[in-house]
DRENMARKOL-748181 format. One line per 8 residues: number of its first residue (from 1); for each residue x, y, z of C-alpha. Coordinates in pm, whole numbers. Each point is the difference from the previous one (the first is absolute). Layout:
% DRENMARKOL-748181
NUM	X,Y,Z  ...
END
This chain:
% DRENMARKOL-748181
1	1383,-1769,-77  243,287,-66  17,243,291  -37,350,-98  256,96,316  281,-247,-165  -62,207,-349  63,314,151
9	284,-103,197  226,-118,-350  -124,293,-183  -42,253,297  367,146,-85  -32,61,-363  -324,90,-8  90,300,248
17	350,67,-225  -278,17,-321  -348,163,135  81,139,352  32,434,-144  -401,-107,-70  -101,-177,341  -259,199,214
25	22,-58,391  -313,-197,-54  142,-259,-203  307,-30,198  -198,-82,300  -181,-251,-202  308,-137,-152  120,-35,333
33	-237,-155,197  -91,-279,-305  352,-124,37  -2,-36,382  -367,-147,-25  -7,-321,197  324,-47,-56  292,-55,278
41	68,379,14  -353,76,103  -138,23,389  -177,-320,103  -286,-144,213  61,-294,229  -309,-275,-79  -129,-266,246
49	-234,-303,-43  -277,31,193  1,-406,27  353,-107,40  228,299,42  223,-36,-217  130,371,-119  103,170,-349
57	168,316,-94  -204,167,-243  139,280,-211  -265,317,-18  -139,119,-341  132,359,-90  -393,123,-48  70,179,-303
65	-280,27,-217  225,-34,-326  128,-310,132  -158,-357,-119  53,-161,306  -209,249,232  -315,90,63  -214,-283,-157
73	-239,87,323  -44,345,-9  -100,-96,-384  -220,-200,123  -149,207,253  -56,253,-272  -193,-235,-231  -205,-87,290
81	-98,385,90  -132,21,-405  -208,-304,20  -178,105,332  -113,323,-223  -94,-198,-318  -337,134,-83  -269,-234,-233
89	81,171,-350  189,-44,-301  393,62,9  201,126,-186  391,55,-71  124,355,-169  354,24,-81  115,350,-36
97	354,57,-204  273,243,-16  92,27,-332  389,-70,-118  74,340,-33  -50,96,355  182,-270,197  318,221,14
105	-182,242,137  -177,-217,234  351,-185,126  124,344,97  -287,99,163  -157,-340,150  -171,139,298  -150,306,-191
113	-100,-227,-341  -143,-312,147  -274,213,267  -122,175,-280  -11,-302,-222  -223,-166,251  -232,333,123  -51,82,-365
121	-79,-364,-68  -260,26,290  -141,348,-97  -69,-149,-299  -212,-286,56  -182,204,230  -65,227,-241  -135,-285,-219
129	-225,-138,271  -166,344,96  -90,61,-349  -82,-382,-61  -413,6,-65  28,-380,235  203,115,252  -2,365,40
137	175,-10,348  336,-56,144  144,-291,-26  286,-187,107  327,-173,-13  323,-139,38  301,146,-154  341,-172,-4
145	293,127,-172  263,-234,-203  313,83,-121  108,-274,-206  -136,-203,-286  67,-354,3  345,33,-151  53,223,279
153	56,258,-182  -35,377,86  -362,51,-84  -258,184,241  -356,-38,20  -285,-16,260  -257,-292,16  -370,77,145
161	-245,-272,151  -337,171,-14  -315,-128,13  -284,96,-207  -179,183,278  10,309,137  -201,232,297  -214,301,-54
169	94,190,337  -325,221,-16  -247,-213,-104  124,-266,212  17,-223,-292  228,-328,-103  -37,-46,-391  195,-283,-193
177	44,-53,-333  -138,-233,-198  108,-157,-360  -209,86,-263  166,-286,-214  155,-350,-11  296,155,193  53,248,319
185	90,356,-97  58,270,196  174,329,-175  179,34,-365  357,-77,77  88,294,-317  -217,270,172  181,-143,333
193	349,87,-202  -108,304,-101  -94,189,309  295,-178,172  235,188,-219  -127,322,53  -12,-2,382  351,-161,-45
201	135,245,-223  -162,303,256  122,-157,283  381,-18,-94  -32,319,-124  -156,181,325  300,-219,200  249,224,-216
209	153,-322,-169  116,-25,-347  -223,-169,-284  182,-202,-216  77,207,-354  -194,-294,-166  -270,-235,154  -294,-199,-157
217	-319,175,-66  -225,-360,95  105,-153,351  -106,-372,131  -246,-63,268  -120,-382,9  -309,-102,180  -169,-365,-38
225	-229,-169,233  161,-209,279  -339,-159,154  -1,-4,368  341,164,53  119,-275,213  272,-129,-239  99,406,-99
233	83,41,358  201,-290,32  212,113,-292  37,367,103  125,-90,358  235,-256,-169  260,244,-19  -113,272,227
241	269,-97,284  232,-296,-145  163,168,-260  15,-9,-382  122,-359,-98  -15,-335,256  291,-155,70  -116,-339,-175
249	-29,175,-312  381,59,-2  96,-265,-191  444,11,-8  271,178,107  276,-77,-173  321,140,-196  -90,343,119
257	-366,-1,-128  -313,-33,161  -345,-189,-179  -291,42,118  -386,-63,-180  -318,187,-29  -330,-44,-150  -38,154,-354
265	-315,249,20  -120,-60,-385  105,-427,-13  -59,-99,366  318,-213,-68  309,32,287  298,205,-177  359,21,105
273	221,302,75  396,-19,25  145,298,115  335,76,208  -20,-46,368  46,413,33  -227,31,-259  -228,-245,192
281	8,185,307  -55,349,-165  -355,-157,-175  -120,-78,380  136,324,183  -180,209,-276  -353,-98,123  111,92,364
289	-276,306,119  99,316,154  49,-37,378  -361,21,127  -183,17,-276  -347,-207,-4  -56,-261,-308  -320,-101,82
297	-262,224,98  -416,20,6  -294,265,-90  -277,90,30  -262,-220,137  282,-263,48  221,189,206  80,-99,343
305	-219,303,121  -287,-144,-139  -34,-355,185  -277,72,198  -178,66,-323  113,-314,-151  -108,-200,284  -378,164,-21
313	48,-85,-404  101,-354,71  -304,-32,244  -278,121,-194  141,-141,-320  14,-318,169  362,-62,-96  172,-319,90
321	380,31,122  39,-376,49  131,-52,-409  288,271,39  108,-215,279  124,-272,-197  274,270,-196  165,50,363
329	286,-260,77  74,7,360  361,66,120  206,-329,-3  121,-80,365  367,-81,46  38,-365,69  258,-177,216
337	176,-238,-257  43,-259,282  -318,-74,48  -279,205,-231  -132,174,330  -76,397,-11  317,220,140  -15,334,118
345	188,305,2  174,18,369  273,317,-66  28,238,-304  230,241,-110  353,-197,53  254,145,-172  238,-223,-153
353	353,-40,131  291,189,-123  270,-176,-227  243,-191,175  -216,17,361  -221,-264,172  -368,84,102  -75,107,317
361	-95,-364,167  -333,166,122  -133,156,-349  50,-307,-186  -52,-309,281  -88,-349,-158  -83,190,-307  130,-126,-348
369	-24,118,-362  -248,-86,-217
END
């Protein structure tokens, strides 16, 4: 497997020399901790075997959440918190889409451009659902924004889990949806378009931001049924915290380019890219968020606010947590390679030793590199 760390240390240099006038702090930080994650130049934790004592240096993670090699558990943990509020209806996915015309406008102004692109794509389908004749309530859902398409190319848009459901507050009602046909429905993704470009349109407008001289008249909002929402989740929290491409997808580094594969959208087949390795690096700092700013985030009767209603949901709906269960994979335990047994973390934050000078006998004692 090709490191992403050993890419960006060739190509680090000209990559600087070629895009570093357009580098935000934010993606310096994240260039910088990628190519010290896990590598010699990070900190590192001392590991012992709880069965025969035998001791390993192990270098930290950086924690970045642009990085591929972090934070597969707080992904995890964050699947986990959806499926404990899974409620029995029908899901569904809506895709909301900035059009072409407004991504330059969007990449200037990222923190301004993607909140309203997910509040207006909220407003709207609570619109839908209070004037829905089924649900007439408020519903809710999870919102996660993406950057990237699978090319990884520049392209924003915000995907919504919701389920077909929703909560009359002063009737003290719970409606869902049902399909009047072969196949679930829940709003007309063109009406869904529509209303989306108007409150998008206002609310650029009212943040004193430039419209684009020219932009399409019909927008794209997708919505299609997703069942349970179990597999939904999984994919949305696939690349809340890890970044926009896996390190296994990067296929060669060689001759000053880098190849790396992705899935097409329309064929389902696995594509190649070849691009330079500054080039290469550029694609992946792109899709780094402003410092702060929240990718994932939940309304309405799905926010975190609202758990103690979920619970009393879950209870007198009779719902049964035990199937979202099998979508959580536990954290794998570090194993002693002597002999298989669990070892644990003894000492953290050990910074590694200067160029040229030995490590202090006590930080490092016994310990070896793994």
């Amino acid at each position: 497997m090709i490191r992403l760390s050993s890419i960006i240390e060739i190509f680090e240099t000209d990559f600087l020399a070629q895009y570093g006038d357009r580098l935000r702090s934010g993606q310096r930080q994240a260039l910088a901790a990628m190519k010290r994650c896990r590598t010699a130049l990070s900190p590192g934790m001392q590991a012992q075997c709880v069965a025969c004592d035998e001791q390993r240096f192990v270098p930290h993670s950086c924690g970045h959440r642009a990085c591929p090699h972090c934070q597969h558990h707080e992904s995890q943990q964050w699947l986990e918190r959806q499926l404990q509020r899974q409620v029995p209806a029908d899901y569904f996915l809506l895709t909301f889409t900035l059009p072409a015309e407004f991504r330059a406008l969007a990449w200037h102004h990222q923190r301004i451009l993607y909140d309203l692109l997910i509040q207006c794509a909220w407003t709207t389908l609570r619109t839908f659902s209070q004037n829905d004749k089924q649900l007439q309530g408020v519903p809710g859902a999870i919102a996660v924004l993406h950057t990237h398409s699978r090319r990884l190319d520049y392209h924003p848009h915000v995907h919504l889990a919701m389920p077909a459901a929703a909560i009359d507050p002063k009737a003290r009602l719970w409606r869902t949806k049902t399909a009047k046909g072969q196949s679930a429905y829940l709003f007309n993704h063109k009406a869904l378009a529509k209303v989306f470009r108007a409150r998008m349109l206002e609310a650029i407008t009212q943040a004193g931001l430039p419209l684009p001289p020219r932009h399409p008249e019909k927008w794209v909002v997708d919505c299609k049924a997703v069942g349970s929402g179990e597999k939904a989740l999984v994919y949305l929290g696939r690349y809340l915290y890890r970044g926009v491409l896996q390190e296994k997808d990067i296929l060669a580094c060689k001759d000053g380019d880098v190849t790396f594969r992705y899935q097409n959208s329309k064929t389902r087949r696995m594509e190649r890219r070849t691009l330079s390795g500054p080039d290469f690096l550029w694609l992946l700092l792109r899709h780094v968020l402003p410092k702060g700013f929240r990718r994932a985030r939940n309304f309405g009767f799905l926010h975190a606010n609202s758990k103690r209603l979920i619970q009393l949901l879950q209870l007198l709906l009779k719902v049964n947590l035990s199937r979202a269960a099998a979508w959580i994979k536990s954290r794998p335990p570090l194993t002693c390679p002597c002999c298989g047994s669990v070892m644990k973390i003894i000492r953290t934050g050990i910074m590694p030793p200067r160029i040229g000078a030995c490590p202090p006998t006590n930080a490092l004692a016994g310990a070896k590199l793994m």
